[in-house]
N, CA, C and O atoms as CSV, one atom per row, in Angstrom:
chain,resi,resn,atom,element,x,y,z
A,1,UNK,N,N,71.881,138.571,159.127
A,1,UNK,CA,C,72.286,137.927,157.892
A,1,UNK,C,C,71.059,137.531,157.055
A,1,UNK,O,O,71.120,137.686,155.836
A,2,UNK,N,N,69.730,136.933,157.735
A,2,UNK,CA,C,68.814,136.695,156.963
A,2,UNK,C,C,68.329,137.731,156.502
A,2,UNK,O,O,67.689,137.597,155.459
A,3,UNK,N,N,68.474,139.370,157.202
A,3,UNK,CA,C,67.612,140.173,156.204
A,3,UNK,C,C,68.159,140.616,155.210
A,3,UNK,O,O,67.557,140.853,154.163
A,4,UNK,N,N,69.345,140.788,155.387
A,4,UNK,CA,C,70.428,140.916,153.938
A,4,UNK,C,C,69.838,140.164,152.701
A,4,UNK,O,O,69.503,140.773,151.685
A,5,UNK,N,N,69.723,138.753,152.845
A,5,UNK,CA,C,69.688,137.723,152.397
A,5,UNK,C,C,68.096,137.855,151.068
A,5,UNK,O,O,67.814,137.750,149.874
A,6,UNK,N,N,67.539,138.138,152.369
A,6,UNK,CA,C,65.624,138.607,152.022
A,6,UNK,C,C,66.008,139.995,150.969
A,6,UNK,O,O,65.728,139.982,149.770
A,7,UNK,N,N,66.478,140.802,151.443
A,7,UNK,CA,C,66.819,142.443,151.096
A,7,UNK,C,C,67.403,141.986,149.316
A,7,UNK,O,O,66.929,142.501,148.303
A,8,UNK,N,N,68.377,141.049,149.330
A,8,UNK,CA,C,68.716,141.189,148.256
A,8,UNK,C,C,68.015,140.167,147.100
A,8,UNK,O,O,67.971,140.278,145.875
A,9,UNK,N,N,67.607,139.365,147.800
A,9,UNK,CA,C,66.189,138.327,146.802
A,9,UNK,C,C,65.016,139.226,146.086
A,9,UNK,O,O,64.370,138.937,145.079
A,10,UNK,N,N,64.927,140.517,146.986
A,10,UNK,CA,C,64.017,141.279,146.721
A,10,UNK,C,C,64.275,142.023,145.809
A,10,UNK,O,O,63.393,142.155,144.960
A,11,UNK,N,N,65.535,142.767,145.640
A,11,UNK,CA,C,66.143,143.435,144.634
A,11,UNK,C,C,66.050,142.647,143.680
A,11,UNK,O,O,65.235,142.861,142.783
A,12,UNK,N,N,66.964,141.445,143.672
A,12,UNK,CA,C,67.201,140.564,142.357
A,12,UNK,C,C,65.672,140.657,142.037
A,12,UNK,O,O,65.597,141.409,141.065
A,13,UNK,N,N,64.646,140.321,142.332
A,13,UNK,CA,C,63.026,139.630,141.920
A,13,UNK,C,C,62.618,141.023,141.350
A,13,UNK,O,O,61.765,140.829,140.484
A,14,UNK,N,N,62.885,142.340,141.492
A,14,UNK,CA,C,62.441,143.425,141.277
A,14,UNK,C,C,63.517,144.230,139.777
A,14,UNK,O,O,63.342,145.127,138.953
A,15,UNK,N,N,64.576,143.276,140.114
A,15,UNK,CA,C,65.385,144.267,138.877
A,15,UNK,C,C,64.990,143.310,137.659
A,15,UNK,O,O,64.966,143.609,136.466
A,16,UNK,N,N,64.650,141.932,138.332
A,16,UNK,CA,C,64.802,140.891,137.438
A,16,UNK,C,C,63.616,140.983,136.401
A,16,UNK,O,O,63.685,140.806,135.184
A,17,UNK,N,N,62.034,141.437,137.498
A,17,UNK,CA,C,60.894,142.252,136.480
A,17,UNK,C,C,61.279,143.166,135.377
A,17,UNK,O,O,61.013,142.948,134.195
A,18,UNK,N,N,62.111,144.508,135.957
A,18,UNK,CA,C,62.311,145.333,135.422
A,18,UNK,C,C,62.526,145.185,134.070
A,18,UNK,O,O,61.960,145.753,133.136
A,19,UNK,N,N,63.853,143.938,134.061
A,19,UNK,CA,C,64.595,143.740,133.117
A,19,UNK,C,C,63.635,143.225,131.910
A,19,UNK,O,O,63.658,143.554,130.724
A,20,UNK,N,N,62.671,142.194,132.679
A,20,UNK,CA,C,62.122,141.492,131.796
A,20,UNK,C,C,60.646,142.416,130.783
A,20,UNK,O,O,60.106,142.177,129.703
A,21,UNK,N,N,60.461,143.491,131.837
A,21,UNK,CA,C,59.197,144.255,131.721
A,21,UNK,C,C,60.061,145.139,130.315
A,21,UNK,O,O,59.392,145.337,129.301
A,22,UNK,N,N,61.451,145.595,130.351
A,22,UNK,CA,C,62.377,146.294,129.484
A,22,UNK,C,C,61.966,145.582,128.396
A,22,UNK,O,O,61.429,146.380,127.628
A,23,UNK,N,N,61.950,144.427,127.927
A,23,UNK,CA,C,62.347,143.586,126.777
A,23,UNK,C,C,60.817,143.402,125.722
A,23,UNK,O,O,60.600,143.654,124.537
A,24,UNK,N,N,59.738,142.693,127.135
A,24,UNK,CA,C,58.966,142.756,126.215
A,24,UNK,C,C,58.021,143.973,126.108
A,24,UNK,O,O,57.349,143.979,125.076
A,25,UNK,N,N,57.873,144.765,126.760
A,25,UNK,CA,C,57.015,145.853,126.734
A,25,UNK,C,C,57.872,147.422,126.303
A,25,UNK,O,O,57.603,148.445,126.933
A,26,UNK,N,N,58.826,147.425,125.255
A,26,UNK,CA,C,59.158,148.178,124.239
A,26,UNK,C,C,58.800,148.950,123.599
A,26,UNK,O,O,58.082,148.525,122.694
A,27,UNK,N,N,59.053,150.641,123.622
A,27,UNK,CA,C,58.204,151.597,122.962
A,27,UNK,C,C,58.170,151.554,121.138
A,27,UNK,O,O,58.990,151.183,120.298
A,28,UNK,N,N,57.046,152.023,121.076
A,28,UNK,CA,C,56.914,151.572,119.397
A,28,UNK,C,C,57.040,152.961,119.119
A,28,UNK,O,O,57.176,153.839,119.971
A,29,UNK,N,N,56.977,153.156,117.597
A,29,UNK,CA,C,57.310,153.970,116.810
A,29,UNK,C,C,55.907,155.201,117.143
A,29,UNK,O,O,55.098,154.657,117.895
A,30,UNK,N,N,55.596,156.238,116.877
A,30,UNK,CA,C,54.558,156.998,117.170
A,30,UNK,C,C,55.159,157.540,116.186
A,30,UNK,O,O,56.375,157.567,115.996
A,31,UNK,N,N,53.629,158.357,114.987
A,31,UNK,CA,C,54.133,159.167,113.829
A,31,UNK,C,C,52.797,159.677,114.061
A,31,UNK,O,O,51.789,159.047,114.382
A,32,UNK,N,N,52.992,161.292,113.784
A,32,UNK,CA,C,51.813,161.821,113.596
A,32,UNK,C,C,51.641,162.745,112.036
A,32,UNK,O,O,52.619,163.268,111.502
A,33,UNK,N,N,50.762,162.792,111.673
A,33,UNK,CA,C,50.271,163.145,110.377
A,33,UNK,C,C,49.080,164.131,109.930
A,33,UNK,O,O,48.032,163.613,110.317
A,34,UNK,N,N,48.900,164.980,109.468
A,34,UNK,CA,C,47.904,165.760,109.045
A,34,UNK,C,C,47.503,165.257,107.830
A,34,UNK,O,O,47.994,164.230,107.360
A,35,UNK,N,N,46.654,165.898,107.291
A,35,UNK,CA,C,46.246,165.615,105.882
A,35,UNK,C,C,46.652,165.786,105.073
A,35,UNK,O,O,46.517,166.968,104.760
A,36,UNK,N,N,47.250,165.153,104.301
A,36,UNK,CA,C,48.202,165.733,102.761
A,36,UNK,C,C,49.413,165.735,103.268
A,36,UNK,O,O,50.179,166.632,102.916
A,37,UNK,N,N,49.762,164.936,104.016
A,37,UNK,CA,C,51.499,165.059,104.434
A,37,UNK,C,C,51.718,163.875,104.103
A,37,UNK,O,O,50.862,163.007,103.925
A,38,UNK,N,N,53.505,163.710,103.946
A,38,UNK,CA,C,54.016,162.440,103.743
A,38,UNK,C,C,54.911,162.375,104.843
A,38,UNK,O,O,54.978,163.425,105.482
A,39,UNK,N,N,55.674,161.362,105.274
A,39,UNK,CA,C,56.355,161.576,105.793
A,39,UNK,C,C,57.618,160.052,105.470
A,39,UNK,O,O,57.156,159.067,104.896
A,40,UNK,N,N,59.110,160.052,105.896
A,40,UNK,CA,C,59.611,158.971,105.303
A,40,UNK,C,C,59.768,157.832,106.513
A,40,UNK,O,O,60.530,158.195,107.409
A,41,UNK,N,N,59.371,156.957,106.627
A,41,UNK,CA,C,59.494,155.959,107.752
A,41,UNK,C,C,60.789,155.598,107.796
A,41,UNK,O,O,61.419,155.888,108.813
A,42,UNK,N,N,61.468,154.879,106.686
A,42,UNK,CA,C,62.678,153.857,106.762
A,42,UNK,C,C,62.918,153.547,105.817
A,42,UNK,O,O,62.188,153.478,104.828
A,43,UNK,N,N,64.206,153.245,105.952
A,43,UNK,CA,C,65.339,152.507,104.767
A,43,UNK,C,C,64.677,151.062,104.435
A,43,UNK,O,O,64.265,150.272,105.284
A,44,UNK,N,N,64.657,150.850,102.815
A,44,UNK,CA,C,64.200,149.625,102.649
A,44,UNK,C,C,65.758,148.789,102.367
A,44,UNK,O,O,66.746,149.520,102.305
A,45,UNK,N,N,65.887,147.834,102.261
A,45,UNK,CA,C,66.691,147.311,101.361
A,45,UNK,C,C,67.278,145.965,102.356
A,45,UNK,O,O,67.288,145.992,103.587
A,46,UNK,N,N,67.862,144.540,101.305
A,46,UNK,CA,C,68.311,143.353,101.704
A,46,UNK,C,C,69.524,143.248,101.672
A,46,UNK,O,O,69.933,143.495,100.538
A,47,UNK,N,N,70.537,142.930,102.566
A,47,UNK,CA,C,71.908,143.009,101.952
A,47,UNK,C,C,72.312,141.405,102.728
A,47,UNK,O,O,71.771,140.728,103.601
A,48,UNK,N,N,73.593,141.252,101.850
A,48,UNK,CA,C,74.464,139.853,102.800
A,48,UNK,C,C,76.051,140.693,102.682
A,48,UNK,O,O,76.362,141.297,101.656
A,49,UNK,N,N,76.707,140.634,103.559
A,49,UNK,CA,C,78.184,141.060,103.597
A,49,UNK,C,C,78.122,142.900,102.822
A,49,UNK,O,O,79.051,143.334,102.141
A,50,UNK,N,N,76.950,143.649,103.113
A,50,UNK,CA,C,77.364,144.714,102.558
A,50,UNK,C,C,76.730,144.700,101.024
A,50,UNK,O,O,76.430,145.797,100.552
A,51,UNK,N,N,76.567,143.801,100.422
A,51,UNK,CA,C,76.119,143.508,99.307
A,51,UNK,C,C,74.410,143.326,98.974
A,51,UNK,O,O,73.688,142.376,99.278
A,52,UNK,N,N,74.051,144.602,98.235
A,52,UNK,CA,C,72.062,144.200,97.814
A,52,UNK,C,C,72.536,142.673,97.141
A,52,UNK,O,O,73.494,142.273,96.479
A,53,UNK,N,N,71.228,142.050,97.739
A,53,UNK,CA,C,70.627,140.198,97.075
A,53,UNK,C,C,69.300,140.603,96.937
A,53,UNK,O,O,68.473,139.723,96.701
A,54,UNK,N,N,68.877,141.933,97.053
A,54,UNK,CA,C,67.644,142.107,95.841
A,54,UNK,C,C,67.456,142.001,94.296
A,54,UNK,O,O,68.054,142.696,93.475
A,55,UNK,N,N,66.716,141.217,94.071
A,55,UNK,CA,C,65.945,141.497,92.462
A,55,UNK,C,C,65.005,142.241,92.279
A,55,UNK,O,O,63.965,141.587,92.201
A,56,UNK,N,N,64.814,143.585,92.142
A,56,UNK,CA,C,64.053,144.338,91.844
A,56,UNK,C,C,63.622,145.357,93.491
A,56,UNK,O,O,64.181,145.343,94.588
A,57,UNK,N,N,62.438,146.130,93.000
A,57,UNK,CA,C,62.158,147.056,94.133
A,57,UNK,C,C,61.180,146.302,95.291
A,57,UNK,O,O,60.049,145.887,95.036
A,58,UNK,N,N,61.599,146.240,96.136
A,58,UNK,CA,C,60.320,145.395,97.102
A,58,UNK,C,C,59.141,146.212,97.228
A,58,UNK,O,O,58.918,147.397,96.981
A,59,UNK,N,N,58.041,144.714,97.939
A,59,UNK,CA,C,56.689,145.453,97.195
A,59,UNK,C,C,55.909,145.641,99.036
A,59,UNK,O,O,56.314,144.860,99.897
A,60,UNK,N,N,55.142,146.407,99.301
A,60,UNK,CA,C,54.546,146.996,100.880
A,60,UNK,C,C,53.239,146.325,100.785
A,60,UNK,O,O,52.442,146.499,99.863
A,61,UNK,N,N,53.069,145.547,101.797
A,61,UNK,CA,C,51.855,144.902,101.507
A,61,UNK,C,C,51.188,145.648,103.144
A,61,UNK,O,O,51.799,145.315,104.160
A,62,UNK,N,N,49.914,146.659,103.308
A,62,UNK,CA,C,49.612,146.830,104.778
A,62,UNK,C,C,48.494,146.239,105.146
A,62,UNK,O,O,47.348,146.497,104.776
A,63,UNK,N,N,48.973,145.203,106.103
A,63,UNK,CA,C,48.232,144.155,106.711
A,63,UNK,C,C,46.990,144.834,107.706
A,63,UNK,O,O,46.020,144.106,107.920
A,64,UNK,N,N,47.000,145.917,108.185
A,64,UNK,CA,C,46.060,146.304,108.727
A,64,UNK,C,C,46.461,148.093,109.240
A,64,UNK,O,O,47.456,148.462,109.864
A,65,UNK,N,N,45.267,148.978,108.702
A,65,UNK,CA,C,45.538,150.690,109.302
A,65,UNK,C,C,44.571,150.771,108.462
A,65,UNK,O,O,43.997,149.907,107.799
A,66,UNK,N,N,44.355,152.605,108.600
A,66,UNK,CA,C,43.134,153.152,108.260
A,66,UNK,C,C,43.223,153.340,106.709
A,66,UNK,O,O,44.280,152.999,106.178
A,67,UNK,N,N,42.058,153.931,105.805
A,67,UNK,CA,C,41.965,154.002,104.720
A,67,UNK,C,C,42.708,155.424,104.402
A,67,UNK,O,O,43.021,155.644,103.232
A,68,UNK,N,N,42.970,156.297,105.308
A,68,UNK,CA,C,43.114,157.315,105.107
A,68,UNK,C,C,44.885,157.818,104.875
A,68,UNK,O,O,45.398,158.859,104.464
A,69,UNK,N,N,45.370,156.685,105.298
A,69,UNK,CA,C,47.052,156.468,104.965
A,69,UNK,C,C,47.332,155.091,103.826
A,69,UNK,O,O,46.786,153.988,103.844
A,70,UNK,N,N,48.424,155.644,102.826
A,70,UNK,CA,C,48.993,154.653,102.339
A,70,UNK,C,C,49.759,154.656,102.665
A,70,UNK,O,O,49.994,155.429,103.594
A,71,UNK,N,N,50.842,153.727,102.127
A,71,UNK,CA,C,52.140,152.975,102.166
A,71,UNK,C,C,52.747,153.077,100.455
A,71,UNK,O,O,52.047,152.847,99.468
A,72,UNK,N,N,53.939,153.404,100.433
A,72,UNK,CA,C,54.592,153.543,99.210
A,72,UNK,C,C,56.345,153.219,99.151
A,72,UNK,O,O,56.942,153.176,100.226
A,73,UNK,N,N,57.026,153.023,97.999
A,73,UNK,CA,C,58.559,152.720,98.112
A,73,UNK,C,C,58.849,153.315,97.182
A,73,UNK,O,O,58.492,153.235,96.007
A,74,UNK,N,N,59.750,154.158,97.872
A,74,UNK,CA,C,60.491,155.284,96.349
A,74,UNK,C,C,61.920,154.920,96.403
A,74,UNK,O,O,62.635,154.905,97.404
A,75,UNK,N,N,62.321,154.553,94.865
A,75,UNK,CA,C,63.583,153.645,94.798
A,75,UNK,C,C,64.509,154.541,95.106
A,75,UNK,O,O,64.318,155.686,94.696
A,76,UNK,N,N,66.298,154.120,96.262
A,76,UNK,CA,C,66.154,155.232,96.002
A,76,UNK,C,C,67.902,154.250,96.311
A,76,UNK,O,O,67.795,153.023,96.335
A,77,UNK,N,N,69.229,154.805,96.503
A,77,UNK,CA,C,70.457,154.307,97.094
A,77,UNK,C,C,70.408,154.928,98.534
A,77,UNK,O,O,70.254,156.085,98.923
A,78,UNK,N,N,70.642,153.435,99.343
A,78,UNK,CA,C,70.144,153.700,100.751
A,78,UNK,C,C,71.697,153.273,101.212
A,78,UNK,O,O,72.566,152.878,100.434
A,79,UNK,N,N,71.874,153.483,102.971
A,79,UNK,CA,C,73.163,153.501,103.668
A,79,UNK,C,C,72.445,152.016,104.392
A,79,UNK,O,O,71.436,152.094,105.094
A,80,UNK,N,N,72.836,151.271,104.224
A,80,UNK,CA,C,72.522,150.039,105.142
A,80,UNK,C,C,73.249,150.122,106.648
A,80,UNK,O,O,74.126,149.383,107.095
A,81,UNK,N,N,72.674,151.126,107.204
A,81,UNK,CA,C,73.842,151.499,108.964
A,81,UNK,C,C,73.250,150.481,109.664
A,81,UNK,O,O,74.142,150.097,110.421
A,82,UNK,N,N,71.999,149.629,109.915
A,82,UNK,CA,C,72.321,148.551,111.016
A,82,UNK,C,C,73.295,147.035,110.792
A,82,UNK,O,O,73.351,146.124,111.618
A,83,UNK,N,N,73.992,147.073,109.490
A,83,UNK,CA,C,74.920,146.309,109.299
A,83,UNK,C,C,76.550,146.909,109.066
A,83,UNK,O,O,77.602,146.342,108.770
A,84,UNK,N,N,76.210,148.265,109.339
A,84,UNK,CA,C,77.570,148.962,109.600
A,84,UNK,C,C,78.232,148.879,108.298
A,84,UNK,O,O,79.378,148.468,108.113
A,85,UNK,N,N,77.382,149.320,107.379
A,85,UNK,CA,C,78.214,149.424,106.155
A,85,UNK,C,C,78.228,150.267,105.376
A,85,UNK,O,O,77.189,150.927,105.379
A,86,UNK,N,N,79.391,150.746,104.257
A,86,UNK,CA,C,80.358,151.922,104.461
A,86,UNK,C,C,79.483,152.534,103.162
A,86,UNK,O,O,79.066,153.690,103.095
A,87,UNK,N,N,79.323,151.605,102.259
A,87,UNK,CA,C,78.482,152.408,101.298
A,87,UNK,C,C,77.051,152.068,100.846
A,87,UNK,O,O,76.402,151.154,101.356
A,88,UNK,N,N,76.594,152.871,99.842
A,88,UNK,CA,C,75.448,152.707,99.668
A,88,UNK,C,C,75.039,151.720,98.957
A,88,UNK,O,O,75.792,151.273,98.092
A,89,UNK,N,N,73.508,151.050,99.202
A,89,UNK,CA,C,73.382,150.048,97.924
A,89,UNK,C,C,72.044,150.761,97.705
A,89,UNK,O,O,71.412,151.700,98.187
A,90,UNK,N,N,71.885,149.499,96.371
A,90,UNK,CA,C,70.270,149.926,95.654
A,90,UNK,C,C,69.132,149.325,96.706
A,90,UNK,O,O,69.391,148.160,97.005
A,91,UNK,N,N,68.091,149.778,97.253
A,91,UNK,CA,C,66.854,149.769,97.708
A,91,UNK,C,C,65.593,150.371,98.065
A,91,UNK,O,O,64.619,149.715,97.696
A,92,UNK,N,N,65.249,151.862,98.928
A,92,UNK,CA,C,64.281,152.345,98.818
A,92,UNK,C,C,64.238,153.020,99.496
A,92,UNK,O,O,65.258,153.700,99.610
A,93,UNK,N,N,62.904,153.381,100.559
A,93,UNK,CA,C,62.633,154.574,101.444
A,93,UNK,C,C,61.006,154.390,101.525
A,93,UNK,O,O,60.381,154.679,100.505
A,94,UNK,N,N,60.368,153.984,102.528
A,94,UNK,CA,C,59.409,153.789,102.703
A,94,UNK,C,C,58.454,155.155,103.389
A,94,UNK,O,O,58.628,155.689,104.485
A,95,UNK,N,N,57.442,155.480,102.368
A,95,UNK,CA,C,56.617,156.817,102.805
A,95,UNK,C,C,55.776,156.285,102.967
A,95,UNK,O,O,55.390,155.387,102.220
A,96,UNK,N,N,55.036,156.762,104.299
A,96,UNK,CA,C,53.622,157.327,104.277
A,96,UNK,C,C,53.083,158.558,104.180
A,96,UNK,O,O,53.640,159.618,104.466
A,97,UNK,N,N,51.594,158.345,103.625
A,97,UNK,CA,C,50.877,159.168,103.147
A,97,UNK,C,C,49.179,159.401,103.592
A,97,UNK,O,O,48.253,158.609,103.418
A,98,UNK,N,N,49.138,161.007,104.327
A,98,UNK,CA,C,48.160,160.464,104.787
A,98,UNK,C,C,46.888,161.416,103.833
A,98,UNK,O,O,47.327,162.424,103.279
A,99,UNK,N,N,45.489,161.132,103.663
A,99,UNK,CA,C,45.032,161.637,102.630
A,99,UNK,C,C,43.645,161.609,103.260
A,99,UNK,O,O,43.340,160.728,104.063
A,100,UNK,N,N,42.667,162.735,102.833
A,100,UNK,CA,C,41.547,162.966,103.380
A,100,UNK,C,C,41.109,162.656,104.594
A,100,UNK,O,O,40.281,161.770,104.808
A,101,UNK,N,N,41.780,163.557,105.690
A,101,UNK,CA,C,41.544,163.228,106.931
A,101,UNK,C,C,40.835,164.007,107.565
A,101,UNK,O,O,41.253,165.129,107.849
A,102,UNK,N,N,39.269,163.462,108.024
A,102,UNK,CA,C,38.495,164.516,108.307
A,102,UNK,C,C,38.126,164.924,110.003
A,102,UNK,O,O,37.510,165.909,110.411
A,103,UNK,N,N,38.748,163.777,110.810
A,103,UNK,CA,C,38.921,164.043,112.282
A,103,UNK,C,C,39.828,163.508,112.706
A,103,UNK,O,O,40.038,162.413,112.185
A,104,UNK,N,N,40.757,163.919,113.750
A,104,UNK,CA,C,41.837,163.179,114.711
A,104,UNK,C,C,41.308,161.666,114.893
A,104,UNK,O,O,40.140,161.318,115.065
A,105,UNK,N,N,42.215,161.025,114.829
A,105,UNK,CA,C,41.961,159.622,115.299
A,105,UNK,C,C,43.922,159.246,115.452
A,105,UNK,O,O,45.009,159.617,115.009
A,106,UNK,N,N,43.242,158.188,116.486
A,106,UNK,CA,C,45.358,157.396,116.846
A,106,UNK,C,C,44.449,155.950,116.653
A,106,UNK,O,O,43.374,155.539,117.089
A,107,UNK,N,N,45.627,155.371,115.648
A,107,UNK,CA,C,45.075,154.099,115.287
A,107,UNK,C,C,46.693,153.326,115.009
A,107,UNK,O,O,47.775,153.900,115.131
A,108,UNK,N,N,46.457,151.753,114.573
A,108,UNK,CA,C,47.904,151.813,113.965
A,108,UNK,C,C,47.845,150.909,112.593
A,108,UNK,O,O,46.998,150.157,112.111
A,109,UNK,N,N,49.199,151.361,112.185
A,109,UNK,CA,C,49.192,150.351,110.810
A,109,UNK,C,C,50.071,149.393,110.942
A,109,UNK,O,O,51.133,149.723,111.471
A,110,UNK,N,N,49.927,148.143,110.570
A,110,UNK,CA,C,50.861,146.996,110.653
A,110,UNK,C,C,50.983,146.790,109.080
A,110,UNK,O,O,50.061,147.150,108.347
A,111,UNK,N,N,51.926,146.312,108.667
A,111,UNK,CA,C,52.763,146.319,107.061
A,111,UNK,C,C,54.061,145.485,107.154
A,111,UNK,O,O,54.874,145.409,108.076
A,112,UNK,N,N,54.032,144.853,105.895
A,112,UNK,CA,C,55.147,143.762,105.489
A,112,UNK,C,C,55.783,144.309,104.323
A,112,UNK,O,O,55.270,145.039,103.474
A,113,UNK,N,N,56.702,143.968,104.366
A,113,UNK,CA,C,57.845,144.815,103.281
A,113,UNK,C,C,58.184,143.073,102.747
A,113,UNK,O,O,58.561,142.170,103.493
A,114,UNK,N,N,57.884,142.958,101.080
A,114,UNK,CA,C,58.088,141.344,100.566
A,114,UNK,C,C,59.440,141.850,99.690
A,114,UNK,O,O,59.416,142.820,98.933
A,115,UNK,N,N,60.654,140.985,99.948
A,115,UNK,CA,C,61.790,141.251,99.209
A,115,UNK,C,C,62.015,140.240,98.002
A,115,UNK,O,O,61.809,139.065,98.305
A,116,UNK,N,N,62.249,140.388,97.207
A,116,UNK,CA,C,62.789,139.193,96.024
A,116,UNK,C,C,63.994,139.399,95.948
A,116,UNK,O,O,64.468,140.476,95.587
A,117,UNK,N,N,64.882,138.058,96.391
A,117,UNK,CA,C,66.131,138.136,96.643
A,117,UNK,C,C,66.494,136.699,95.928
A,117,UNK,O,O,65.846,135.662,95.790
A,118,UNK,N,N,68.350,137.257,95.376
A,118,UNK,CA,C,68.552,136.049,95.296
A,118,UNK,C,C,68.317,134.808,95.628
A,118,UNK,O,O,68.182,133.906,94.801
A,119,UNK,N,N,68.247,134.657,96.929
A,119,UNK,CA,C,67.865,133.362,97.735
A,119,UNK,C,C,66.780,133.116,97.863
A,119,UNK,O,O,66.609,132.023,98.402
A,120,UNK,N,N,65.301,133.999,97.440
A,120,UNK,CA,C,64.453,133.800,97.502
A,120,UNK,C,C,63.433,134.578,97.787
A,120,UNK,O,O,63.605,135.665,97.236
A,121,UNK,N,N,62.186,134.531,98.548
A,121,UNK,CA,C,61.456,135.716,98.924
A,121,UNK,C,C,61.706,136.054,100.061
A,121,UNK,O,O,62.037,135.061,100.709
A,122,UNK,N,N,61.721,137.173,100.786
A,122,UNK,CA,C,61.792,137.252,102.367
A,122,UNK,C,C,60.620,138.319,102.692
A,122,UNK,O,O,60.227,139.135,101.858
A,123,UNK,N,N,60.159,138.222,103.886
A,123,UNK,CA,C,59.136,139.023,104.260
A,123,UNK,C,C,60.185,140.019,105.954
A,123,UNK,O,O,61.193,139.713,106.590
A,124,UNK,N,N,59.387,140.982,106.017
A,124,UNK,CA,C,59.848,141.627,107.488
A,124,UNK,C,C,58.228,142.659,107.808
A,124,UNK,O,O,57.601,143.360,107.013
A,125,UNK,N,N,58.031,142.444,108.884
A,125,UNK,CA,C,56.955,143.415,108.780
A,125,UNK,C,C,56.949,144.260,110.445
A,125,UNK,O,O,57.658,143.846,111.362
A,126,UNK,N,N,56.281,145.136,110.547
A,126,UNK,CA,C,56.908,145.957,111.639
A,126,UNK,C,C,55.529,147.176,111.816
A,126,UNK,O,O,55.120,147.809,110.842
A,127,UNK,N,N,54.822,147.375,113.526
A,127,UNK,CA,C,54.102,148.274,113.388
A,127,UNK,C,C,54.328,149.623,114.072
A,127,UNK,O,O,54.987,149.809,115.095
A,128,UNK,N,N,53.712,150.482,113.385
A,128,UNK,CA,C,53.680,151.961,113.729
A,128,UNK,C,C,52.453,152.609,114.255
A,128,UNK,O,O,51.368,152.449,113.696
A,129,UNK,N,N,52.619,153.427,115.448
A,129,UNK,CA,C,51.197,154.071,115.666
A,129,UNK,C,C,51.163,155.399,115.359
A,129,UNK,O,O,52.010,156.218,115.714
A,130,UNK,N,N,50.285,155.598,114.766
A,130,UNK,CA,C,49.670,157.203,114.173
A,130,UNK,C,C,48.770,157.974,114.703
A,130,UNK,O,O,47.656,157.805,115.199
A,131,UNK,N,N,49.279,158.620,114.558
A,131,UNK,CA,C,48.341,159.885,115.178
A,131,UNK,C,C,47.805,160.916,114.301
A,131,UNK,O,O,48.366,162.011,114.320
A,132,UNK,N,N,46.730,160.720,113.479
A,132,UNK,CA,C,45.878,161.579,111.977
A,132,UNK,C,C,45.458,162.837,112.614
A,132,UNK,O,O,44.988,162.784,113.751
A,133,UNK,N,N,45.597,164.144,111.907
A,133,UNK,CA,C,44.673,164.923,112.337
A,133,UNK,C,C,44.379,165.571,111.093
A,133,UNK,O,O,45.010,165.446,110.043
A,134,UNK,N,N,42.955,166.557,111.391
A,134,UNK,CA,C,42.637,167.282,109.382
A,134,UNK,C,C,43.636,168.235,109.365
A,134,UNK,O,O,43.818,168.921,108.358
């Protein structure tokens, strides 16, 4: 009975890592890029009930990546699917761009997307790792 006991403390202590190792150690985004390519990251846009509470186009501020990629928002009518909603509203499409790239390098960019919303300003920011080549 005690090794049962041991046997399954051990499991629990081992799934219980697992679980926890699942949560915070989360695969990130990987994008790779040549020179002169764009590519589209993500849907921009703020909604409440299905509804844009944007005022205007939000603005990409990148807090840290190489000189050799920008960040851009092309306005555009987006599907807001992580709020499960049915139609489109007004917001964007976030590109990168990568430009004079004269050797491979994997680096990453971290970036804040600033919204002007009815209610006020909101920030979200989120990083990506890249992979440049010429």
């Amino acid at each position: 009975m005690r090794i049962w006991s041991i046997a399954l403390l051990a499991i629990l202590s081992f799934g219980g890592a697992g679980g926890l190792m699942g949560a915070v150690g989360h695969a990130q985004t990987r994008i790779a890029l040549k020179s002169g390519e764009s590519v589209e990251l993500q849907s921009v846009y703020y909604v409440s009930n299905c509804r844009s509470t944007m005022v205007g186009l939000p603005e990409i501020e990148v807090l840290e990546g190489p000189q050799q990629v920008t960040l851009s928002i092309k306005e555009a009518m987006v599907l807001p699917r992580r709020q499960n909603c049915a139609n489109r509203v007004p917001g964007g499409i976030l590109i990168a761009t990568a430009k004079d790239v004269s050797q491979a390098m994997e680096t990453k960019i971290t970036y804040r997307v600033n919204y002007k919303t009815k209610d006020g300003n909101r920030q979200r920011g989120r990083v990506f790792l890249l992979s440049l080549f010429p």
